[in-house]
TIKEDO-671087 format. One record per residue (C-alpha): residue in one letter; x, y, z. Coordinates in Angstrom, 1 decimal. Layout:
! residues N
<rec aa="A" px="X" py="Y" pz="Z"/>
...
//
This chain:
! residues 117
<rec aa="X" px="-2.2" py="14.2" pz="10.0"/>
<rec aa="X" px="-0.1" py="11.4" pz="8.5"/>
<rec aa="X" px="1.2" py="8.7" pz="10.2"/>
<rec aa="X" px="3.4" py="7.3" pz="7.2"/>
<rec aa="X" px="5.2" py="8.8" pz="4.8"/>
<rec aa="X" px="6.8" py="7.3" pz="1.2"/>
<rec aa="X" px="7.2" py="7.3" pz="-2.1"/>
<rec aa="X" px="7.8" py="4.6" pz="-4.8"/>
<rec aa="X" px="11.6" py="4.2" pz="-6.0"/>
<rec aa="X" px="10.8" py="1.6" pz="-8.9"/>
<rec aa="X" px="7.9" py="-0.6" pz="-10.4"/>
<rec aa="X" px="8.4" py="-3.6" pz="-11.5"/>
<rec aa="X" px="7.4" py="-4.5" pz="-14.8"/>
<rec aa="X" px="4.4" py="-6.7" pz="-14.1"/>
<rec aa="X" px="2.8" py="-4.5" pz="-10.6"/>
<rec aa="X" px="0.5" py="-3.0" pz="-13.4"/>
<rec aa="X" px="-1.1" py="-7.0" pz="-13.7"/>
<rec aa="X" px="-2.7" py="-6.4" pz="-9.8"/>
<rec aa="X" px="-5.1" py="-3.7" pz="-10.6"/>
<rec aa="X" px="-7.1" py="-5.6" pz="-12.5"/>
<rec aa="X" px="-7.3" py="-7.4" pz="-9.4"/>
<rec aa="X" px="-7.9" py="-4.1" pz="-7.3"/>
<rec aa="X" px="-5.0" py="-4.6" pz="-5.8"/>
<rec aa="X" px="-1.2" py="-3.0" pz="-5.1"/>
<rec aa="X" px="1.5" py="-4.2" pz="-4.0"/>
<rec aa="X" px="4.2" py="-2.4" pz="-2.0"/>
<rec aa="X" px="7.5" py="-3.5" pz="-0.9"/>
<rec aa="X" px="10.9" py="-2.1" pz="0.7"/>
<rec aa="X" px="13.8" py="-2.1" pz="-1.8"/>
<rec aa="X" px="14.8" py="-5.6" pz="-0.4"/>
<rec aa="X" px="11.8" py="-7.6" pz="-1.5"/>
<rec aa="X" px="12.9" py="-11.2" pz="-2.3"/>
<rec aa="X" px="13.8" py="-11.6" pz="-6.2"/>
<rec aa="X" px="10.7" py="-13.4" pz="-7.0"/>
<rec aa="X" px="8.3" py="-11.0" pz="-6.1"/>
<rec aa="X" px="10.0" py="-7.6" pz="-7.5"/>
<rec aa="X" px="8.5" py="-8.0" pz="-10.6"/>
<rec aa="X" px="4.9" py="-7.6" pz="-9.6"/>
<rec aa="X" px="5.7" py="-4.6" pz="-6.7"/>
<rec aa="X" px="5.6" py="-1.0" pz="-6.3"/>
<rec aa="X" px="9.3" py="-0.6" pz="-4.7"/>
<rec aa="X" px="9.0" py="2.1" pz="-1.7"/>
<rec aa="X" px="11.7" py="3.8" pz="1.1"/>
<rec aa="X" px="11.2" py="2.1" pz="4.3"/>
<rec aa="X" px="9.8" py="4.8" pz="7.1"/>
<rec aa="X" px="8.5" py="4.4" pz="10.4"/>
<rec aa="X" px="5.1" py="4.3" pz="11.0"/>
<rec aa="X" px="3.5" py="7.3" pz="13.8"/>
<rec aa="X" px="1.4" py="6.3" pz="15.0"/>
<rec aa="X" px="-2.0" py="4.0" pz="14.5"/>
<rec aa="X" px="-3.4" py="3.0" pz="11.1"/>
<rec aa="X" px="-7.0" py="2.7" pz="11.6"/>
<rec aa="X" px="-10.4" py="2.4" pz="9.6"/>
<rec aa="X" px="-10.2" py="6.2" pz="10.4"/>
<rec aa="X" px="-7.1" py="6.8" pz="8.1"/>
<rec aa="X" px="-6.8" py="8.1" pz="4.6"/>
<rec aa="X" px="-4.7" py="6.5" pz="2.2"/>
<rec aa="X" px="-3.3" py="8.9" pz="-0.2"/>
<rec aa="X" px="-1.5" py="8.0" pz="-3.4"/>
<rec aa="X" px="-0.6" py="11.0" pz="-5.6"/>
<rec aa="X" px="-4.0" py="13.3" pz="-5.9"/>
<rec aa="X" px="-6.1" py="10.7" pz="-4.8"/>
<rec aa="X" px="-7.3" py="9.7" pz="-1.4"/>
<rec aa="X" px="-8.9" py="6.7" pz="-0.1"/>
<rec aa="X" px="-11.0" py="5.9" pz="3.1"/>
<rec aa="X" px="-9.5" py="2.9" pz="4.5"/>
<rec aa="X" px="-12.0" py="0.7" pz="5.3"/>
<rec aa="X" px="-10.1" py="-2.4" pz="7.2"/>
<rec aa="X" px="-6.6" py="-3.4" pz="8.3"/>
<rec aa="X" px="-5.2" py="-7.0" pz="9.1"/>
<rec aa="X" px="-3.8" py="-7.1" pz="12.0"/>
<rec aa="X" px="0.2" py="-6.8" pz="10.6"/>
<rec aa="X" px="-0.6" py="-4.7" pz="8.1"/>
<rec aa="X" px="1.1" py="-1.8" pz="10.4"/>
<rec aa="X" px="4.9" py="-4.3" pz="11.5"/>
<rec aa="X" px="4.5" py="-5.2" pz="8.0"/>
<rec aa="X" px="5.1" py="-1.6" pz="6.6"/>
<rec aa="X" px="7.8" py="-0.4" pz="9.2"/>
<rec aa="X" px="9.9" py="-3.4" pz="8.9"/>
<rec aa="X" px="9.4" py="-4.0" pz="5.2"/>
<rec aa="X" px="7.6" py="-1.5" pz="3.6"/>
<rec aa="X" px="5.4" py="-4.6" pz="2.4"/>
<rec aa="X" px="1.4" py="-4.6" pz="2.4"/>
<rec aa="X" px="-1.0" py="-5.2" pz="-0.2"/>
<rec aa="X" px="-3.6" py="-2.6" pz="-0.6"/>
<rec aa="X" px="-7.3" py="-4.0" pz="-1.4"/>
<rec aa="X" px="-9.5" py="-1.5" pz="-3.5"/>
<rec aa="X" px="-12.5" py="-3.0" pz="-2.7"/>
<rec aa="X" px="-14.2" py="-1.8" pz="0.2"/>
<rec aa="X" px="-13.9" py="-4.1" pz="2.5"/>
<rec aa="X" px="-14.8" py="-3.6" pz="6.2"/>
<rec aa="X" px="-13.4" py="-6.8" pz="7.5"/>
<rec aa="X" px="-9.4" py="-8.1" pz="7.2"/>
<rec aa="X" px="-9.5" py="-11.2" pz="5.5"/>
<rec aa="X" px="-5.7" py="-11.3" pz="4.6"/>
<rec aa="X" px="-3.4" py="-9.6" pz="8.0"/>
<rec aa="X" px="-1.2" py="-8.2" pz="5.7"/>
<rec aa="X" px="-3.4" py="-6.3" pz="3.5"/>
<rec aa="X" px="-5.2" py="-2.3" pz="3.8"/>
<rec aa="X" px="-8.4" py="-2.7" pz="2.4"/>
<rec aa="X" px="-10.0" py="1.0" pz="1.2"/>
<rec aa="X" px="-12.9" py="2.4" pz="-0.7"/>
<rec aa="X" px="-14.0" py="0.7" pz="-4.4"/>
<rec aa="X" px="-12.3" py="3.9" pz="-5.9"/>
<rec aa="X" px="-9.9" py="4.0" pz="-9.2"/>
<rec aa="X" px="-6.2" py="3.4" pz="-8.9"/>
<rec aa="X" px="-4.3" py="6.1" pz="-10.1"/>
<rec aa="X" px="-1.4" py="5.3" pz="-12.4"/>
<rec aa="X" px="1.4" py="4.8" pz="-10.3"/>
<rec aa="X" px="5.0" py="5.9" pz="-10.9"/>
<rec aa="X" px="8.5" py="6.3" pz="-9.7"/>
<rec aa="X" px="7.9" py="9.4" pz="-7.4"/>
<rec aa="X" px="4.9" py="8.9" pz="-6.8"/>
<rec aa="X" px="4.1" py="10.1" pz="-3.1"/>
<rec aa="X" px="1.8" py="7.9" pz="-0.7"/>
<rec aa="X" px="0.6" py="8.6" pz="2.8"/>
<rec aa="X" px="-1.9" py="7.1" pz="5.6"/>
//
């Protein structure tokens, strides 16, 4: 069962950049001007319940064990739709606002695109 719900309203040109990082960035429709560029815009939804290293991240077809969360990784996504996700496999939070899951391709990412934990 899900506890959030979304899907991506607009990319900004340079969110691509990030994967070569292993990383994604998502943001509520309001992210400040000078960080639209490099985000993956998303609707705002409240999170039900607990986002744990039990959770599954979904993006599209493909799912992803989560494997740590920083500690405002959850107040960060209801009030802003903001976290960064961490493709690495991490199973300690170094950053609080970033979901860390399994070492696993990111999918291509687009406007529609459907993500759930």
């Amino acid at each position: 069962m899900s506890v959030f719900e979304t899907e991506i309203i607009a990319v900004g040109p340079e969110a691509e950049l990030f994967k070569d990082e292993k990383m994604v960035i998502l943001f509520g429709k309001d992210a400040p001007d000078a960080l639209k560029d490099y985000c993956y815009s998303i609707k705002i939804n409240s999170v039900e319940g607990s986002i744990t290293i039990d959770s599954t991240l979904t993006m599209g077809d493909t799912s992803y064990e989560v494997t740590a969360v920083g500690e405002v990784v959850q107040k960060n996504l209801e009030d802003l739709g903001h976290i960064t996700i961490k493709f690495d496999g991490s199973t300690s939070a170094e950053l609080p606002g970033t979901l860390y899951v399994e070492e696993k391709e990111i999918p291509e990412l687009t406007i529609g695109t459907h993500i759930s934990i």
